[in-house]
Structure formats: C-alpha cells, structure tokens
C-alpha positions, -999 to 999 in steps of 0.1 A, spaced: 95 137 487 103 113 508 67 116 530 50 116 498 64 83 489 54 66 523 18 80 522 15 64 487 32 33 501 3 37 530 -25 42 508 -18 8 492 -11 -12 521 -48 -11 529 -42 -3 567 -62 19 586 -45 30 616 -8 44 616 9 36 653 45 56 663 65 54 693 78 84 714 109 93 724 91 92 756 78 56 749 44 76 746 28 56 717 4 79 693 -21 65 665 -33 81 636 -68 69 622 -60 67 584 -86 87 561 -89 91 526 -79 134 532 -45 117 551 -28 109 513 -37 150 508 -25 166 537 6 185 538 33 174 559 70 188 567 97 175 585 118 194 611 155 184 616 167 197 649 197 197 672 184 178 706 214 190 726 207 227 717 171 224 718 178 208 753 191 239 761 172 261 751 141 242 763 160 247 799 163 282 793 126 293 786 122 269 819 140 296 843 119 320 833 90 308 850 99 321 885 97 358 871 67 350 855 49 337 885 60 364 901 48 387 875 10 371 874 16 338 858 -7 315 871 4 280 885 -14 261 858 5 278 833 37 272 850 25 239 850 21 232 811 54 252 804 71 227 826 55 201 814 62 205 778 84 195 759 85 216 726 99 252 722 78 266 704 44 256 727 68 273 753 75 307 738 36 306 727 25 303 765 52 327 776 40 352 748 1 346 763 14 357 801 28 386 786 1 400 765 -24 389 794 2 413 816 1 444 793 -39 436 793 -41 441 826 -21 472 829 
C-alpha cells in the first residue's frame, strides 16, 4: 500500500528521473516511464546482522569450490556481492556446471 501511494504521489510530481542512495553511497537512478505507475513492487524487511552472517558464511565456501572447479571469476562475483540470494544462485550454477561435467 504504502509503494502504491508514493508512485501515485510520483506520477503527479511531474519528475522524470527517481535518484536513491546506497548503503554503500552507490547512488542509482531510475528513468520514470509511464509502465513505472504499473509495475509490481514488494518490499523485503531483513535482519542485517543475520544476513551479515549468513552472507559470511556462503563466503567460506568458496575455497572448496575453487577447489572443486570454480573458476576465479566466479569466486570473484560471489565475493563481490553483496546479496544472498545472487550468492546461493552462483553457488547453485558451480554445482550444476560440476555434475555437468561428471
């Protein structure tokens, strides 16, 4: 409810590009488009100690799967990320590449 009431507050404000600020002081725009007001959108409440954690976890685990045929590049974007669920997705690619290969 509550991101339905900003885009309406958006699509009368007659702006055409949306700017947000990282946690990372990254800063991200959005070009505004008419299809923006229609798009669904959902919000994630999470935990950033546990998902901290966690994150940290998933991290270890690249040294067995380097040594299991990961490629550096991969350990590269698993390191480099910062969301857990692009993590388990790259860790779930090495393994199915793995069983591929055997």
């Amino acid at each position: 409810m509550l991101l339905n009431t900003a885009k309406g507050a958006w699509s009368h404000s007659h702006k055409k590009k949306l700017s947000y600020i990282f946690d990372d002081v990254e800063r991200a725009f959005i070009n505004i488009v008419p299809e923006f007001y229609y798009a669904d959108m959902d919000v994630f409440v999470t935990d950033t100690t546990k998902d901290l954690q966690r994150m940290d976890q998933l991290k270890q685990l690249i040294q067995p799967a380097m040594q299991n045929g990961a490629t550096l590049l991969e350990a590269a974007e698993i390191l480099t990320s910062d969301n857990i669920s692009n993590i388990k997705d790259k860790l779930r690619k090495i393994v199915e590449e793995q069983q591929q290969v055997q």
